[in-house]
C-alpha positions in Angstrom: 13.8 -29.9 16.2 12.6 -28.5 12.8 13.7 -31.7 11.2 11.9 -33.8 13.6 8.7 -31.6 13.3 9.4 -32.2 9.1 9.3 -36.2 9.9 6.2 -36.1 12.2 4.3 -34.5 10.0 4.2 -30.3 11.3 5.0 -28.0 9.1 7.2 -25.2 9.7 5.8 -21.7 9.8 7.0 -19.4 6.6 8.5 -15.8 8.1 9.5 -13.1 5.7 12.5 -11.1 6.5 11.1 -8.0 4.2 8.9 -7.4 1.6 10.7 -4.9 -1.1 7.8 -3.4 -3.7 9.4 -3.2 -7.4 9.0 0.3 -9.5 8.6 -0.5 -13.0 10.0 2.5 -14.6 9.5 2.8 -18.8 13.0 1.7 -20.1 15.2 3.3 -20.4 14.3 6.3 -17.7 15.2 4.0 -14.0 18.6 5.4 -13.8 16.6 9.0 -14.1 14.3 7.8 -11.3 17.0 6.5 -9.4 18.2 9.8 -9.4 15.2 11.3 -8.7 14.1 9.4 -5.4 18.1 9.9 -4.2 17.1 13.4 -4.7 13.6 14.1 -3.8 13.4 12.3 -1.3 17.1 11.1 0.4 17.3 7.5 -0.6 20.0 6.2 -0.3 21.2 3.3 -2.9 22.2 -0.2 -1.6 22.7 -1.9 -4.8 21.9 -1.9 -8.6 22.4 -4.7 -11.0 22.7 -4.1 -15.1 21.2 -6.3 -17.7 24.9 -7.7 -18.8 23.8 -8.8 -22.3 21.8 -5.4 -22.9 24.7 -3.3 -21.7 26.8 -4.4 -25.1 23.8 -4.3 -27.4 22.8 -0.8 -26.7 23.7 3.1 -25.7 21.9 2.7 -22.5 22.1 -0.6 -20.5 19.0 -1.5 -18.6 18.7 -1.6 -15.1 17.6 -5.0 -14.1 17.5 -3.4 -10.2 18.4 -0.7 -8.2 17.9 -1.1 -4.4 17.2 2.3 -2.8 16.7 2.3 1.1 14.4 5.3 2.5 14.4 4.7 6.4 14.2 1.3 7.2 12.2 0.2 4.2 13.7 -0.4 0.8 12.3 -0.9 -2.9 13.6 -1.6 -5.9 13.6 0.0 -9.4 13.6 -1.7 -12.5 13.5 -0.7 -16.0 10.2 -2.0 -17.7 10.6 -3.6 -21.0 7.3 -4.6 -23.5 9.5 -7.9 -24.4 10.1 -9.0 -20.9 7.3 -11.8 -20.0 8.2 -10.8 -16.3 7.6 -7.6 -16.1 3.8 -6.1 -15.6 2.1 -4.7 -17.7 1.0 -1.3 -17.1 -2.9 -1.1 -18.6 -5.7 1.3 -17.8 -7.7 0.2 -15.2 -5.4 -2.1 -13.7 -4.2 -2.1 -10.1 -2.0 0.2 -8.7 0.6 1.2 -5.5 0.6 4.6 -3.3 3.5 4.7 -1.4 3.5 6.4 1.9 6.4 8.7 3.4 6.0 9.4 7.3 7.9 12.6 8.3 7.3 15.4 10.4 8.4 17.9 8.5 5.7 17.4 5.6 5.9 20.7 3.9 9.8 20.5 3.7 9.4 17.0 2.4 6.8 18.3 -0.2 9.1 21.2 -1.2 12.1 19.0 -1.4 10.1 16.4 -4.0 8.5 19.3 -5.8 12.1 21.1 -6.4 13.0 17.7 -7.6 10.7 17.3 -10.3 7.2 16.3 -8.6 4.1 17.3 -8.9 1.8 18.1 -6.4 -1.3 16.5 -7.1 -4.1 18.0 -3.7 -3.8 20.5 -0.8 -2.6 19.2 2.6 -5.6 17.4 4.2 -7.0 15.8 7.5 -6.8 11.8 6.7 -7.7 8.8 8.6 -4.1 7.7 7.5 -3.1 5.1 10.1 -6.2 6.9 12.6 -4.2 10.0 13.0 -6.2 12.5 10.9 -2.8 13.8 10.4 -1.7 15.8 7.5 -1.1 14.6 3.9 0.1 16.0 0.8 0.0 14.0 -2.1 2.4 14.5 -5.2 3.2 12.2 -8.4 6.7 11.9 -9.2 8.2 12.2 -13.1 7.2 8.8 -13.3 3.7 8.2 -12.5 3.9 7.1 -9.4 1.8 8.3 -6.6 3.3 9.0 -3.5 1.4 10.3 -0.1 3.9 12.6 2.2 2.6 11.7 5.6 2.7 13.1 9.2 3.3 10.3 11.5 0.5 8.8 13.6 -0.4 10.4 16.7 -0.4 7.7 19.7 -4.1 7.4 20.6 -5.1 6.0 23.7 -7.9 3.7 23.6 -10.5 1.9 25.7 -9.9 -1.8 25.4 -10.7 -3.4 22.1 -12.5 -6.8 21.6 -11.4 -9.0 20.0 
């Protein structure tokens, strides 16, 4: 069928399976941070690939990728390199990623991270998060990255919306 829809001129629909965000990490600390999210907050690791040519040049191979899973949601973490024309750069100003962990437990997640090596950046507060105005600490781990410990949405029952 897709191949007659290809010949008669209909194109198929694109569906992604995931979408995996990439940690840059300052070379050669993502095997630290690896470490760290295992540890802070439970990730588990699915995978991690090692630059092969690096690994014989050097003390310290770089991590091309680790994949860590946290629920059912997975990232990666990479080692950043300045001579790497893939890899972002990381400028003032430029744009930037908050990641989001739902639990219930917030203040055991927060104590967890914190005992882990991250920093607590505000006092819970009441957020619109997701229309919950649930709790939310937020913390920056050894890394720079922000991360928001969230409590999950509360179901809220609506009159009908318009579309």
């Amino acid at each position: 069928m897709a191949q007659e829809d290809a010949k008669n001129g209909v194109k198929e629909e694109v569906v992604f399976a995931a979408m995996k965000p990439r940690l840059y990490v300052e070379a050669p600390k993502a095997k630290d941070a690896v470490q760290f999210y295992k540890t802070a907050f439970g990730a588990e690791e699915v995978n991690r690939t090692v630059h092969p040519k690096r690994k014989a040049e050097q003390e310290l191979p770089l991590l091309l990728s680790a994949e860590l899973k946290l629920g059912y949601s997975s990232f990666l973490v990479t080692d950043l390199v300045t001579d790497d024309s893939l890899s972002p750069v990381k400028t003032e100003g430029s744009g930037g990623v908050t990641f989001c962990l739902e639990t219930e437990r917030v203040e055991a997640a927060v104590e967890k991270a914190v005992g882990a090596g991250a920093i607590p950046v505000d006092e819970a507060v009441g957020c619109g998060y997701g229309g919950s105005g649930g709790v939310v600490k937020q913390l920056k781990d050894p890394y720079g990255n922000v991360w928001l410990i969230c409590a999950p949405p509360k179901e809220v029952v609506s009159a009908d919306v318009e579309a």
